[in-house]
C-alpha positions in Angstrom: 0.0 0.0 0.0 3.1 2.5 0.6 3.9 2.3 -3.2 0.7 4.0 -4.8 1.9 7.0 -2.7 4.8 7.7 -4.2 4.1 6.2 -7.8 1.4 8.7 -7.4 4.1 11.4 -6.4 6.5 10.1 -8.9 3.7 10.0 -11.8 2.3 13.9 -10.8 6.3 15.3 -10.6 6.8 13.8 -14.1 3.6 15.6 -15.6 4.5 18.5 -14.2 7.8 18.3 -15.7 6.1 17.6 -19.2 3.6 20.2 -18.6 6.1 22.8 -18.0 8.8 21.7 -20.7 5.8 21.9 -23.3 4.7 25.3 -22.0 8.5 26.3 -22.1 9.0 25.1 -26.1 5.3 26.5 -26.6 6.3 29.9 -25.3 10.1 29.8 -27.2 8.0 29.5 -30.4 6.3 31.8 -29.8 8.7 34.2 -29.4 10.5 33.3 -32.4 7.4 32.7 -34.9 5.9 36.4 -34.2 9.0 38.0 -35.7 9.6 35.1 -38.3 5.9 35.8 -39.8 6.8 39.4 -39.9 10.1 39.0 -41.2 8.4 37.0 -44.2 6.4 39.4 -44.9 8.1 42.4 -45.0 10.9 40.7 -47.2 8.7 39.2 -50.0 7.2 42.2 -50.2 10.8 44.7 -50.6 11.3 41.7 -53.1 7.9 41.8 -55.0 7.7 46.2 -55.0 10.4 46.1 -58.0 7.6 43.9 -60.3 4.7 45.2 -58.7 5.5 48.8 -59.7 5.8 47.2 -63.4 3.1 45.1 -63.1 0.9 48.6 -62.1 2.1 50.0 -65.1 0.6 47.3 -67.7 -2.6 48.1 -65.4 -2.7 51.6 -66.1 -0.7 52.6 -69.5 -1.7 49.0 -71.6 -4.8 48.4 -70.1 -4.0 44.6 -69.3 -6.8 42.7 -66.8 -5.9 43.1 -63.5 -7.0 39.0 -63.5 -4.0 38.5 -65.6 -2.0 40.9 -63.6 -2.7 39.2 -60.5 -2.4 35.7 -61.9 1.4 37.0 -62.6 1.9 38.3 -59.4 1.4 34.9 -58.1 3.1 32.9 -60.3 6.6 35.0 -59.5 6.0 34.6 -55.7 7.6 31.0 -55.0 10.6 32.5 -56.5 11.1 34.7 -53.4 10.0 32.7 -51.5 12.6 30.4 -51.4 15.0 33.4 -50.6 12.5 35.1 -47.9 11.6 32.0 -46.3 15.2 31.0 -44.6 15.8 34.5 -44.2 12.8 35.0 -42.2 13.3 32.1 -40.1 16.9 33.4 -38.9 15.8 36.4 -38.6 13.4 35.3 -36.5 15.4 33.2 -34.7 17.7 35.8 -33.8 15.4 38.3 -32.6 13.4 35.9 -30.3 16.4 34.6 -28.4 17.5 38.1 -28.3 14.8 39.3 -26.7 14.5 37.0 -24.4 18.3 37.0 -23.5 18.0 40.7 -23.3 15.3 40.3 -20.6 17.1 37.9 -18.5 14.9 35.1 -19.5 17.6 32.7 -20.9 19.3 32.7 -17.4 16.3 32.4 -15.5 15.3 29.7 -17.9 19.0 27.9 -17.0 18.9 28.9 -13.3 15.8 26.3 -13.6 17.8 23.4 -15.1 17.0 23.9 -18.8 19.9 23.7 -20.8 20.5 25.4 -24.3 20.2 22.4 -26.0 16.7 21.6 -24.6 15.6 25.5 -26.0 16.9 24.8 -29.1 14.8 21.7 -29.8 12.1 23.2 -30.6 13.6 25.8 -32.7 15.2 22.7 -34.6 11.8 21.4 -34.7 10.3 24.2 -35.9 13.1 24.3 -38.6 11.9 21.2 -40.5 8.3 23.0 -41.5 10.9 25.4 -43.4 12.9 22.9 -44.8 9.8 21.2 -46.2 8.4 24.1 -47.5 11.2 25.8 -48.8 12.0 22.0 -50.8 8.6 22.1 -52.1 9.4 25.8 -53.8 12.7 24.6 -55.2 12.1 21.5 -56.1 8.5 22.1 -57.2 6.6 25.3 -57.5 9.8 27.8 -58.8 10.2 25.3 -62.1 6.3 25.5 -62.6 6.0 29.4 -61.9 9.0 30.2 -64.0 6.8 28.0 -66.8 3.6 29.2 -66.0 5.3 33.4 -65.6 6.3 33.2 -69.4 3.7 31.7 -70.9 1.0 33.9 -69.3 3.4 36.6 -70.7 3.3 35.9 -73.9 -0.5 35.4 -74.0 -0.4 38.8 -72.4 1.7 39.9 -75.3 -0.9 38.2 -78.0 -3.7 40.0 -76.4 -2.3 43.4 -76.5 -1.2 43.4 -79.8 -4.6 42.3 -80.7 -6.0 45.0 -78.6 -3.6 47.9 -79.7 -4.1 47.4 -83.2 -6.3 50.3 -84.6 -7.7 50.7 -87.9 -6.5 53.1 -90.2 -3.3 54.0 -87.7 0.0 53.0 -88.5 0.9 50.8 -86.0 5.0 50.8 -85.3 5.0 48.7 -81.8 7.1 45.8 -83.3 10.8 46.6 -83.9 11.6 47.2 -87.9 8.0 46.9 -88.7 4.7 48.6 -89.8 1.5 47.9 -89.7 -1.7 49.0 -91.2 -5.0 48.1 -91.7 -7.6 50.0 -93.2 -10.6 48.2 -91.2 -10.8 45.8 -88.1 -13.7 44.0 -87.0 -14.1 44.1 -83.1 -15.2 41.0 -82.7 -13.4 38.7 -84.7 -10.0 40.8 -85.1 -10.2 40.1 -88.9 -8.7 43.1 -90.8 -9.0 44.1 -94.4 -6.9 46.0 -96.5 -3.8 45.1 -94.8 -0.3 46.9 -95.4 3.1 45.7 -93.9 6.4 47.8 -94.3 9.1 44.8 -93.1 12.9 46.3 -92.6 13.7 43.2 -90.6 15.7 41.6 -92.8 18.2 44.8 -93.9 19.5 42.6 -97.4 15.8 42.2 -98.7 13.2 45.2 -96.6 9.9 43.6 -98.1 6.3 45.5 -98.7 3.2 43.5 -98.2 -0.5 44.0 -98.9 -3.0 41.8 -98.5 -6.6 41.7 -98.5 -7.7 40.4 -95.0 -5.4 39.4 -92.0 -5.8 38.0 -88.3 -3.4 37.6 -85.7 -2.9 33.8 -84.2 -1.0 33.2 -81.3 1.2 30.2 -81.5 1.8 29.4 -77.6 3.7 25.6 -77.9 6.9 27.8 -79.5 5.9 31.5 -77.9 5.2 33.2 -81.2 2.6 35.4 -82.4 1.7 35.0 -86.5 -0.1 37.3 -88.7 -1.9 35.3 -90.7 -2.7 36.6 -94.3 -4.4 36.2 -96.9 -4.7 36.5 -101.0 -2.1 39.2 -101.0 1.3 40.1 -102.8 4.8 40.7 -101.6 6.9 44.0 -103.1 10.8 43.0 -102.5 13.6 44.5 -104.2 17.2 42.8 -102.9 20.0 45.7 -101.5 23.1 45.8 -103.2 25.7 43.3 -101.9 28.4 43.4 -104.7 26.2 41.7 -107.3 25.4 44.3 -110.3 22.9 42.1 -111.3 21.0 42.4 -107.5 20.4 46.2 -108.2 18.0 45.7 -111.3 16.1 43.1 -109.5 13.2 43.5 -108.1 10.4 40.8 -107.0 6.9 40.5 -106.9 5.3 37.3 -105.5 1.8 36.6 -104.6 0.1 34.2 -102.1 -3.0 33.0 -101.2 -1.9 32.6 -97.7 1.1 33.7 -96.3 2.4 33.9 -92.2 4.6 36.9 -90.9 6.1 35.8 -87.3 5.6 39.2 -85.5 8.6 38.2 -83.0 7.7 38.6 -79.7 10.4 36.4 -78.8 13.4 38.5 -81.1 13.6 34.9 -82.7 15.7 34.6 -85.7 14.0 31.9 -87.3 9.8 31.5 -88.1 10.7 27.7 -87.1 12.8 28.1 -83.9 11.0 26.5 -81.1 11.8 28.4 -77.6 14.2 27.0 -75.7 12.8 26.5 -72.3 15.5 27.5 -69.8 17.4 25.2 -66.9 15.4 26.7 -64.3 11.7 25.8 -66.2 12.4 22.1 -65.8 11.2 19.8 -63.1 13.3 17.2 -61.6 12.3 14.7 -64.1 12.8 16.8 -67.3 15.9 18.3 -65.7 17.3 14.5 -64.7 16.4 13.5 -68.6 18.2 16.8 -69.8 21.3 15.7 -67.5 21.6 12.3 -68.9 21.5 13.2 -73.0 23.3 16.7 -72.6 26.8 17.2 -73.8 30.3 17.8 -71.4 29.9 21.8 -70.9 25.7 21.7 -70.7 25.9 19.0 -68.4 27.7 20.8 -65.8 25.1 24.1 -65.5 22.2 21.1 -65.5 24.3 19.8 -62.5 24.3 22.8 -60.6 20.6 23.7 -61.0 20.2 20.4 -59.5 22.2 20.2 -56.5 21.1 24.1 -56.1 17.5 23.2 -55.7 18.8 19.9 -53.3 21.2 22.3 -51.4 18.7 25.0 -50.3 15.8 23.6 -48.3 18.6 22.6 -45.6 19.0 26.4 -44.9 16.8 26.9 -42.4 18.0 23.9 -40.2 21.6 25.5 -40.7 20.2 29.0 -39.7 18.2 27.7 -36.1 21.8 25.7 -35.4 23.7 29.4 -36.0 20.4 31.5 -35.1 20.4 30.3 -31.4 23.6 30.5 -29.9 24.4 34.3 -31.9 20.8 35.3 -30.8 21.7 34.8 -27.4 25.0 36.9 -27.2 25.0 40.1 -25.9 24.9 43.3 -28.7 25.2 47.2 -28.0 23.0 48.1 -31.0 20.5 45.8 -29.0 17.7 44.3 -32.0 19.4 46.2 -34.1 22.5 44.2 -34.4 21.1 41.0 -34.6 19.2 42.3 -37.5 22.4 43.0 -39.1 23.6 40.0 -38.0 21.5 38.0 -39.3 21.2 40.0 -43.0 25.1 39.6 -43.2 25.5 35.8 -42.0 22.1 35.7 -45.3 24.3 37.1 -47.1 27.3 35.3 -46.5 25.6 32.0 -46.7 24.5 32.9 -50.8 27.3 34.2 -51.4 29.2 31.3 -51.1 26.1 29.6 -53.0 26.8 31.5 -55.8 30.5 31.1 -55.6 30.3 27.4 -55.4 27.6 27.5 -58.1 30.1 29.1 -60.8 33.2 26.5 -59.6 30.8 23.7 -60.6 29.3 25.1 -63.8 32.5 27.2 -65.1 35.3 26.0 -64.0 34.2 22.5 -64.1 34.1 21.0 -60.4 32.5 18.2 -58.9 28.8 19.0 -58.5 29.2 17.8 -54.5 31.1 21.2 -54.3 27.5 23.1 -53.9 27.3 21.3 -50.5 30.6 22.9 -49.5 28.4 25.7 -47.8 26.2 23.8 -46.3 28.7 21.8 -44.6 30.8 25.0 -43.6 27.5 26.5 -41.9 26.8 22.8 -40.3 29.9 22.5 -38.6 30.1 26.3 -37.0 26.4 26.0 -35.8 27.2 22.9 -33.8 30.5 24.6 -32.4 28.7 27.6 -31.6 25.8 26.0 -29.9 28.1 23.8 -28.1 30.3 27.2 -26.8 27.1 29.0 -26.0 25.7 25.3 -24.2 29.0 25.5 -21.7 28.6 29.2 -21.1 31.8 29.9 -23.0 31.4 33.6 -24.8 30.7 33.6 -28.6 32.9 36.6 -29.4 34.2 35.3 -33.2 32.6 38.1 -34.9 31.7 41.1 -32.8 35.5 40.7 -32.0 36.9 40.2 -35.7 34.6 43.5 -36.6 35.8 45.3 -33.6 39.9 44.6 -34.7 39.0 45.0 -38.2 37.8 48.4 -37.5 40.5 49.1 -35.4 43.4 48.4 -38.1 41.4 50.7 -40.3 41.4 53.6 -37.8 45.1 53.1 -37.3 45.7 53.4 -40.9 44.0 56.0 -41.9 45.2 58.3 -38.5 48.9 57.1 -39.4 48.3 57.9 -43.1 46.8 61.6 -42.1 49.8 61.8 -39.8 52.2 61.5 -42.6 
């Protein structure tokens, strides 16, 4: 009978101890989700203002439907978003811990036996979400929003030119052409009486006139035709060196006859757009891998261990986030903002470095996770200094000294 007593007292201290370890991680994400949410969007927005302004513009000046507008605005979001997402989250990290570190709650939290380590589980928790989402935008949704962002642009482009066109106006929107038509029907876009001044090719400029004309979109190769019909083509060749070019001059007639307007600046009418590395989902992108040549193969390579490398950020930014977050600043918030833009910035930077090694110079494609590995290894050191209470003073103090030599210099140099 004296053991229920204390398997009770046992069995109540341990849900206690749950109770308040959950409401401990519960209140840590908390304080590091607020500024996280607000960090996301106040960077994807900076990030979007540069299109949105344009986007306004085909609003207002082209008259483009703001349904179209919007359905663009969309589809360049993931691309951000897989900048603005791990960028956030340290940012987030950051400011939370150094909040609470500011207020004395990371030492009361260890005066009560909970260790560093046990804060940052569920920051490292709270990491995967990020990874996973992040993944999902690389791997995913940036290959079908890049797609999806050009195509919707060259419909745009189809429709406007449709829309533009007036009759009886000599219409001079498409480079080293003009275009005229004496009517247009509303409805149907059909126009008669069609006259074409074409300077595109500068050996053999070309007059056209034809009786009735429509524009047809050609989306599979991203071209817009002009589609016309019982006309005759005016061409005289320039002179090249050929007397005999000079005296010729040539008249040819059709019954139908397609001028590729050249949305795309395309040299060819039969030139099929060439969908770029970052269009392709993993599949197409693995197939394009496998049958592409030496030099091709290495940028294909790279987009591929790029989109692989970058959903680990945000796991490499709670390991780094927590033990810097946690260290004391002068600038207060302040310098871990900074902070945390310059360790964001450092971390791409060395991206994009390792990016051109593989596909200029020719490295081993496993050099992309160089980063990764570099950021792995000083987050574990740094949580494990900050763990044993041993100061984190790498970068305020290289800064500080850095600053210093430059003071000296510059006081010597004036001296002199």
């Amino acid at each position: 009978m004296a053991v229920d007593p204390v398997c009770k007292a046992v069995k109540t201290v341990l849900i206690w101890l749950t109770m308040s370890t959950f409401r401990i991680h519960r209140y840590l994400l908390k304080e590091t989700a607020l500024p996280m949410l607000l960090g996301l969007v106040v960077f994807t927005f900076v990030l979007l203002l540069g299109r949105l302004l344009k986007l306004v513009e085909l609003v207002i000046n082209k008259g483009i439907p703001l349904l179209d507008i919007v359905q663009l605005f969309l589809s360049i979001l993931p691309t951000f978003l897989v900048l603005t997402i791990p960028l956030a989250f340290l940012l987030g990290v950051m400011l939370g811990f150094g909040r609470l570190s500011a207020d004395r709650e990371i030492l009361a939290l260890k005066s009560s036996g909970v260790s560093l380590y046990q804060m940052a589980r569920p920051i490292l928790l709270l990491s995967l979400p990020a990874c996973l989402l992040t993944a999902a935008m690389t791997l995913y949704l940036r290959p079908a929003s890049e797609t999806f962002f050009r195509q919707q642009l060259f419909d745009i482009a189809a429709s406007r030119a449709s829309i533009g066109l007036q009759a009886q106006v000599f219409n001079d929107d498409f480079d080293d052409l003009v275009l005229y038509a004496n009517r247009i029907d509303d409805r149907t876009g059909v126009m008669q009486q069609v006259f074409i001044s074409d300077e595109r090719n500068s050996s053999a400029p070309a007059i056209i006139m034809a009786e009735k004309g429509l524009l047809v979109s050609d989306s599979r190769n991203q071209k817009l035709l002009l589609r016309l019909e019982h006309g005759t083509m005016h061409r005289q060749p320039q002179d090249n060196g050929n007397s005999t070019d000079k005296d010729t001059y040539q008249i040819l007639r059709f019954a139908s006859y397609d001028v590729n307007l050249d949305l795309e600046q395309q040299t060819t009418a039969n030139k099929q757009r060439r969908r770029k590395n970052k269009e392709l989902d993993l599949a197409e992108l693995q197939n394009a891998i496998n049958t592409a040549s030496a030099e091709k193969r290495q940028d294909l390579l790279a987009e591929l261990h790029t989109r692989l490398v970058l959903p680990a950020a945000p796991l490499l930014f709670a390991l780094l986030g927590v033990p810097l977050g946690i260290q004391p600043h002068r600038s207060g918030r302040g310098g871990n903002f900074a902070l945390a833009l310059g360790i964001f910035l450092c971390y791409y930077l060395l991206l994009s470095f390792a990016d051109t090694l593989v596909a200029e110079a020719g490295w081993p494609a496993a050099a992309l996770w160089l980063p990764n590995l570099c950021f792995l290894l000083t987050g574990l050191y740094l949580l494990h200094r900050a763990a044993i209470e041993r100061p984190v003073t790498l970068f305020e103090g290289t800064i500080a000294a850095f600053f210093r030599m430059l003071r000296g210099f510059f006081r010597s140099g004036g001296q002199s």
